[in-house]
C-alpha positions as CSV (number, residue, x, y, z in Angstrom):
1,X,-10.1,-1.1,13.4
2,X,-10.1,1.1,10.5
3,X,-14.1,2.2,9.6
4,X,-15.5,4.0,6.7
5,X,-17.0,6.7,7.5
6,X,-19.0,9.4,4.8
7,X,-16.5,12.7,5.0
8,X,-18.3,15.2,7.8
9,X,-19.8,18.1,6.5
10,X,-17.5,20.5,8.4
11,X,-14.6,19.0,6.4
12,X,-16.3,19.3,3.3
13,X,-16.4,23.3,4.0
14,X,-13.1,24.3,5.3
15,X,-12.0,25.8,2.0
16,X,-12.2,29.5,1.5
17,X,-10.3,31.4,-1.1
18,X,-6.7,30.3,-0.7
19,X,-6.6,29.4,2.9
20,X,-7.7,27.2,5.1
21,X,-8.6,27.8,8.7
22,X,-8.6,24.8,10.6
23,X,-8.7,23.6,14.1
24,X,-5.5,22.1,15.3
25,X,-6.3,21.4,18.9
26,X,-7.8,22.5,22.0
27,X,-7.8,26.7,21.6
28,X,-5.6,26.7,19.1
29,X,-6.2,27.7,15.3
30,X,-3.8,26.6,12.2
31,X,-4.5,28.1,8.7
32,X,-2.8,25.9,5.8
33,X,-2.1,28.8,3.3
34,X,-2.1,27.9,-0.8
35,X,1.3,28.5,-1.8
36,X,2.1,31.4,-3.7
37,X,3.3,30.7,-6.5
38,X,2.7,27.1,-6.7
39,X,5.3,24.7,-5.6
40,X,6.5,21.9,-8.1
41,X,6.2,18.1,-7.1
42,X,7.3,15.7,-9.1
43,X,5.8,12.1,-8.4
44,X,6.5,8.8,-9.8
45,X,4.0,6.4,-9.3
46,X,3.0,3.0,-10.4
47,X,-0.7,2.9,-11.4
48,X,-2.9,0.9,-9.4
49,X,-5.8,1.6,-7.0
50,X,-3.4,1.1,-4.4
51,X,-2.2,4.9,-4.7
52,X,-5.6,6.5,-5.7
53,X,-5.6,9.2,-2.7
54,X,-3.0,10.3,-5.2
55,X,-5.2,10.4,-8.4
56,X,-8.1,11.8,-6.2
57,X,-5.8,14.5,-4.8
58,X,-4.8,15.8,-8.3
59,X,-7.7,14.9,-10.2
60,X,-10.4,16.8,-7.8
61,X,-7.6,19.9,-7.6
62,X,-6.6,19.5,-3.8
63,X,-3.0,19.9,-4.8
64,X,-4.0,23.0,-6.6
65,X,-6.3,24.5,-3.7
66,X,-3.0,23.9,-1.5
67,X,-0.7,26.1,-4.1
68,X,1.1,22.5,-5.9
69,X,1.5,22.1,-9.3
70,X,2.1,17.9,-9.1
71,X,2.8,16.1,-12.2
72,X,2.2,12.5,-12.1
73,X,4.8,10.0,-14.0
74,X,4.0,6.6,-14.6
75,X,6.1,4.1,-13.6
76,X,6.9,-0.1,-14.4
77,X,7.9,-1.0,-10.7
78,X,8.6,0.7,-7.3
79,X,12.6,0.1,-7.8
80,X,12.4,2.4,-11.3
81,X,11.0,5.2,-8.6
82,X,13.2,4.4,-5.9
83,X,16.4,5.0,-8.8
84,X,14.4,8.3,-9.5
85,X,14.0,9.2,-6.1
86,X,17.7,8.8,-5.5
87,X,19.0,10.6,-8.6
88,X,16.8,13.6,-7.5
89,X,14.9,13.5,-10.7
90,X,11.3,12.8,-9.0
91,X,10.4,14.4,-5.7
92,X,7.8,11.4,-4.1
93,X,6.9,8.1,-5.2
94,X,4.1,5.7,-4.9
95,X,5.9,2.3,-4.3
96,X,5.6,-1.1,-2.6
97,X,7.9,-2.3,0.2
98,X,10.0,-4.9,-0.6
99,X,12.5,-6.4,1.0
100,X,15.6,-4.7,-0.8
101,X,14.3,-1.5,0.2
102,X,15.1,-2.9,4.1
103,X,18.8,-3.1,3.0
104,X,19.4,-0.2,1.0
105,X,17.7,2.0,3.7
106,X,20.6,0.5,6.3
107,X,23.2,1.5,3.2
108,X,22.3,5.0,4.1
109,X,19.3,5.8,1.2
110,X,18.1,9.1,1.7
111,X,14.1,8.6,1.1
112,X,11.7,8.4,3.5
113,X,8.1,7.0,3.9
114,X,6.0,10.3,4.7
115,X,2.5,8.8,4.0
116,X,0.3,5.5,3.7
117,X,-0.6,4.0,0.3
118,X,-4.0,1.3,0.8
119,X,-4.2,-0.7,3.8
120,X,-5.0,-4.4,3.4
121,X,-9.0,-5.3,4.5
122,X,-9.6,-6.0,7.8
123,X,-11.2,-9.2,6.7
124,X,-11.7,-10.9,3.5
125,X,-8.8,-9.6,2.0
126,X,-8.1,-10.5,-1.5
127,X,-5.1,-12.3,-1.3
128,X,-5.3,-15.7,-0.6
129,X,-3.8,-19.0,0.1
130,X,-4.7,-22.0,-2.0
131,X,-4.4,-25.5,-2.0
132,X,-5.0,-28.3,-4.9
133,X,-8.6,-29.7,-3.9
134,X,-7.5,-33.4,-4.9
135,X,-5.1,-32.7,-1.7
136,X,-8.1,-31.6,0.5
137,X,-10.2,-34.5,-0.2
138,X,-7.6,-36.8,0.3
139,X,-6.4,-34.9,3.8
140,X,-3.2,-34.3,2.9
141,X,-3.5,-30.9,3.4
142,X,-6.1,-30.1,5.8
143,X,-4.2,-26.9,8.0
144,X,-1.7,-25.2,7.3
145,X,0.7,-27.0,9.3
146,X,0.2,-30.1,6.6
147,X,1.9,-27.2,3.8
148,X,5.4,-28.8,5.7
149,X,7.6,-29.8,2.5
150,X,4.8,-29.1,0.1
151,X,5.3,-26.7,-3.0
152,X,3.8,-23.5,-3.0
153,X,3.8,-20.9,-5.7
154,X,4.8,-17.3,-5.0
155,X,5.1,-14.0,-7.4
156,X,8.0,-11.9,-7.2
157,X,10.9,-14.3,-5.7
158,X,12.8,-13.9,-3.1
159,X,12.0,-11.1,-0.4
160,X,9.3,-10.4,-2.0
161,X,5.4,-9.1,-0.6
162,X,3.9,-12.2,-1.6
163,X,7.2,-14.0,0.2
164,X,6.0,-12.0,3.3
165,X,2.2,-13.2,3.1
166,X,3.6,-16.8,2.9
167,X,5.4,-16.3,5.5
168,X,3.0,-14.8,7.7
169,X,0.9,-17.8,7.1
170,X,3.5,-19.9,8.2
171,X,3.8,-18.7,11.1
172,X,0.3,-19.7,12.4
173,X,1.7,-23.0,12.1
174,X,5.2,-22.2,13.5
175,X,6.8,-22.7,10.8
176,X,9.0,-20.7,8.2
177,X,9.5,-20.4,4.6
178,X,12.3,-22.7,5.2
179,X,10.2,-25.7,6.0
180,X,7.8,-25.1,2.8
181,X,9.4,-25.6,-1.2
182,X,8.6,-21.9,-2.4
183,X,8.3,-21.9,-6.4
184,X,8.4,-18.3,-8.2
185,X,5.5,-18.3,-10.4
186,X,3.6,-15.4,-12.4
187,X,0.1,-15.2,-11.1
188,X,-1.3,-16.1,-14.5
189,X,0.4,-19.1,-14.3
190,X,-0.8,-20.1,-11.1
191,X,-4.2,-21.8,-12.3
192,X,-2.8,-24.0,-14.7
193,X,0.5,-25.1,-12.6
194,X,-2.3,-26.0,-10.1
195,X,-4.4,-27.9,-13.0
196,X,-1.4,-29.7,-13.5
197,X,-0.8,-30.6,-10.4
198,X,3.0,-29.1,-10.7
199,X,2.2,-27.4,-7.8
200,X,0.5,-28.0,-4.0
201,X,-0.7,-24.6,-3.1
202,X,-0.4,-21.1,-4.4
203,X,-0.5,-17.6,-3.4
204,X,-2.5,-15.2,-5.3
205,X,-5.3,-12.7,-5.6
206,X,-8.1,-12.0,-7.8
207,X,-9.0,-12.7,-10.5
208,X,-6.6,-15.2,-10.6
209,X,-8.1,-16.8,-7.3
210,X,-11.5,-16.5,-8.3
211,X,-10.9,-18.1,-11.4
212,X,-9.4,-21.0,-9.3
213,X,-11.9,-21.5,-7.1
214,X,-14.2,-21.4,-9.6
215,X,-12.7,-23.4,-11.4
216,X,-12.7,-26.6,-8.7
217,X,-9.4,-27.1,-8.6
218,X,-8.3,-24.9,-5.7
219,X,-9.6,-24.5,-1.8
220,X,-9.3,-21.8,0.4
221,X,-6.8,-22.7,2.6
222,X,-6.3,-19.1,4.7
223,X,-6.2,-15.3,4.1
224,X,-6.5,-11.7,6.1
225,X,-3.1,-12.5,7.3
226,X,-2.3,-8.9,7.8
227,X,-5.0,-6.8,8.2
228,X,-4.7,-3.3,8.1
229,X,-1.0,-3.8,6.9
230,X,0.1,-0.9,4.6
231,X,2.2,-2.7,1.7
232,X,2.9,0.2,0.1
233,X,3.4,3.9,0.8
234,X,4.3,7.5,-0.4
235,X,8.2,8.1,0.2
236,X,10.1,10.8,-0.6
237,X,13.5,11.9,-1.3
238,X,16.1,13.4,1.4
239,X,16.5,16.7,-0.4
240,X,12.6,17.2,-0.9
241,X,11.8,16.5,3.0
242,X,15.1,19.0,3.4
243,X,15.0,21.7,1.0
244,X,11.2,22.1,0.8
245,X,9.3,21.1,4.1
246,X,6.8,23.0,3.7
247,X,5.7,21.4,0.6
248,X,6.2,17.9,1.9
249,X,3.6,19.1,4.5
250,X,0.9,20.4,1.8
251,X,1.6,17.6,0.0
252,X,0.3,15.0,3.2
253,X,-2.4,17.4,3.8
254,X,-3.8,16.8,0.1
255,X,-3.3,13.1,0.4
256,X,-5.3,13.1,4.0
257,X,-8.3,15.2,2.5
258,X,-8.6,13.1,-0.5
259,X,-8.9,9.9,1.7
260,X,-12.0,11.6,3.8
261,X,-13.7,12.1,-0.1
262,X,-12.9,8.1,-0.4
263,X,-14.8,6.6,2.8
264,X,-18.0,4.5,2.2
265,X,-20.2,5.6,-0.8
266,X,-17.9,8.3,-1.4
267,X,-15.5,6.1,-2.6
268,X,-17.2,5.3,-5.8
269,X,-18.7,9.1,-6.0
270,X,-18.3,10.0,-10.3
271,X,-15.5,12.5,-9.3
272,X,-13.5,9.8,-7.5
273,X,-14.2,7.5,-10.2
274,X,-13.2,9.6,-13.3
275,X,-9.4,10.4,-11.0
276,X,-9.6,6.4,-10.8
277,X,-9.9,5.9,-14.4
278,X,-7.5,8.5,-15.5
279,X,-4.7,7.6,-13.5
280,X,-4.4,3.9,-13.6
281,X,-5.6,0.9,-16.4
282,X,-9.0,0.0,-14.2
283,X,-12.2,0.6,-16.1
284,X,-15.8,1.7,-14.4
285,X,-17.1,-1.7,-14.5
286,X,-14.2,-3.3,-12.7
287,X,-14.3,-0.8,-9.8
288,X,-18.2,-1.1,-9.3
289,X,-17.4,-5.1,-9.6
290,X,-13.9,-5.0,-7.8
291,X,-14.1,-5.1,-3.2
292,X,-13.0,-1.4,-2.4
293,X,-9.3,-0.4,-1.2
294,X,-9.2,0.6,1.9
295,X,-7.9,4.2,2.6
296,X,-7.2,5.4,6.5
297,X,-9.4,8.9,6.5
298,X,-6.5,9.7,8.9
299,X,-3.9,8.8,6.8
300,X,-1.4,7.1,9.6
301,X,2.0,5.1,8.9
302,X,1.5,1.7,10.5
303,X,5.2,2.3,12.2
304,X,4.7,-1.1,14.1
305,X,3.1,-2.9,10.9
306,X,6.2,-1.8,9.0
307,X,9.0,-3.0,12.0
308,X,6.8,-6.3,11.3
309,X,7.6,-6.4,7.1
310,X,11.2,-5.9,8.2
311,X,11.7,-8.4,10.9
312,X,10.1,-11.0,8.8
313,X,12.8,-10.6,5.8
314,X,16.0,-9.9,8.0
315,X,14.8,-13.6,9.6
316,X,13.9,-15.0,6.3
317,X,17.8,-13.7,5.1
318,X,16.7,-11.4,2.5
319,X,18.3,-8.5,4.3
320,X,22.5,-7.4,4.3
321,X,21.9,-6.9,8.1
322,X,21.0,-9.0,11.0
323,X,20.0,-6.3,13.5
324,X,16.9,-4.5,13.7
325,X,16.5,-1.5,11.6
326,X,16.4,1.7,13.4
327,X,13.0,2.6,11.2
328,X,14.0,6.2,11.2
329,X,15.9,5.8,8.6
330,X,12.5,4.4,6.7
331,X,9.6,6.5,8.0
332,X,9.3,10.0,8.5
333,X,5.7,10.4,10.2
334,X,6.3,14.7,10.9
335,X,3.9,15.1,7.8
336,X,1.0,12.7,8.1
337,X,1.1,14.1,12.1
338,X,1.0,18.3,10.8
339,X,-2.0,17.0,8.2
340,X,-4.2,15.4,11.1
341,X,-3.2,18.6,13.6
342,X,-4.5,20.4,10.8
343,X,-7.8,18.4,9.7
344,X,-9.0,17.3,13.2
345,X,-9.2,13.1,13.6
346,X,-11.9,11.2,12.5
């Protein structure tokens, strides 16, 4: 289980002038030298907390103390980066793993995940599965076995993450997205489809489950159906991970410290907050209100969480292929590894 944990004082301290010396195993010294002159990194990113080791990396200069000059382009969705990534344009984005991203990385796309975004909550994770509470009381729906030929509102369609949450429910019941009547629906929607009783149970997150449940129209049928997942992650291009490895590696390195300033109280510290704020559409009150993101202090790719996402849409059909991706065409883990040599483990 990932635990927060305050960032130690010895990490707090390692930076001197433009170098870093660091312990990187038994005997054995590293030192992470700034680049000189700073290194260009182009990221594309879509701005939600989700990606805030990013906005604390640039906005509290860790980029900079590592010799990178990152600039930070706002994107609409992850498939805008990907067409960026591709074209060369942008050098890393910040986007969410869908299940067209499984078949285009079997086509031969040459981006590779190279670091974690947020990892869903161990427990009492925000999204949630929701029945209509006329349903309950009656006992229609009581587990989620009784969701069998019911109607059940999804964002995002077909192969989608909210698809994969469904389906990941399902299969507590043993049984697939096939034996359930999934209905694409915009979250805001959701409420008043349940209101009407259009639909039998939705999938959703806050606020749009608080306002059901608060509202006494929906129960809490199941959540934490993934926890520790990583739904989204840091990829980069082919020719950036090629040309410029060395950067790639600095790049990790920044993203790895800013998650140790983001562990328990730290996470809402007034430099972490004003990086929050300037990078995405979130507001001071909503953070201090909001349950906090969860951010691995050591920064590792969930390989075997990933294989998982994958082998749930190539069953569900929403993949060209039928075989198991070999995931090394997806994940790169070479620069996550170098950061933690580098930082020690916590």
């Amino acid at each position: 289980m990932i635990r927060r944990m305050s960032l130690s004082r010895r990490a707090l301290m390692l930076a001197v002038g433009v170098g870093i010396a660091l312990s990187s195993g038994p005997g054995r010294a590293a030192e992470v030298a700034a680049l000189n002159p700073p290194a260009r990194v182009k990221v594309a990113y879509v701005p939600i907390m989700k990606f805030a080791t990013l906005y604390v990396a640039e906005g509290r200069g860790i980029f900079a103390k590592y010799g990178l000059d990152v600039t930070l382009e706002r994107v609409k969705s992850g498939t805008e980066a990907i067409a960026f990534l591709d074209q060369g344009s942008v050098d890393v984005g910040g986007i969410a793993i869908v299940a067209s991203l499984w078949s285009a990385w079997d086509r031969g796309l040459n981006v590779r995940i190279i670091a974690p975004g947020a990892l869903d909550p161990m427990e009492n994770g925000p999204t949630k599965l929701i029945i209509r509470k006329d349903l309950s009381d009656a006992g229609a729906i009581k587990t989620i076995a009784d969701l069998k030929g019911k109607k059940i509102g999804v964002a995002g369609g077909p192969g989608s993450g909210g698809e994969y949450f469904v389906a990941k429910a399902l299969e507590r019941a043993k049984l697939t997205i096939r034996d359930v009547q999934l209905v694409n629906i915009g979250n805001a929607d959701m409420p008043p489809a349940l209101e009407a009783k259009s639909l039998d149970a939705v999938l959703t997150s806050s606020p749009f489950s608080d306002q059901i449940l608060g509202g006494g129209t929906g129960i809490l049928l199941a959540q934490d159906f993934t926890p520790g997942l990583m739904t989204v992650a840091f990829v980069a291009s082919g020719k950036f991970i090629k040309e410029r490895p060395e950067v790639a590696e600095r790049f990790a390195l920044a993203l790895a410290e800013a998650a140790r300033m983001m562990q328990g109280n730290d996470y809402l510290s007034p430099e972490n907050i004003a990086a929050y704020i300037k990078y995405t559409a979130s507001t001071e009150e909503a953070l201090r209100k909001g349950a906090p993101v969860i951010y691995d202090p050591n920064i590792e790719i969930p390989v075997d969480g990933l294989a998982d996402v994958e082998r749930v849409h190539r069953e569900n059909g929403r993949t060209e292929y039928d075989k198991p991706l070999d995931l090394s065409k997806a994940v790169d883990t070479t620069f996550v590894k170098k950061a933690i040599d580098a930082l020690g483990k916590q």
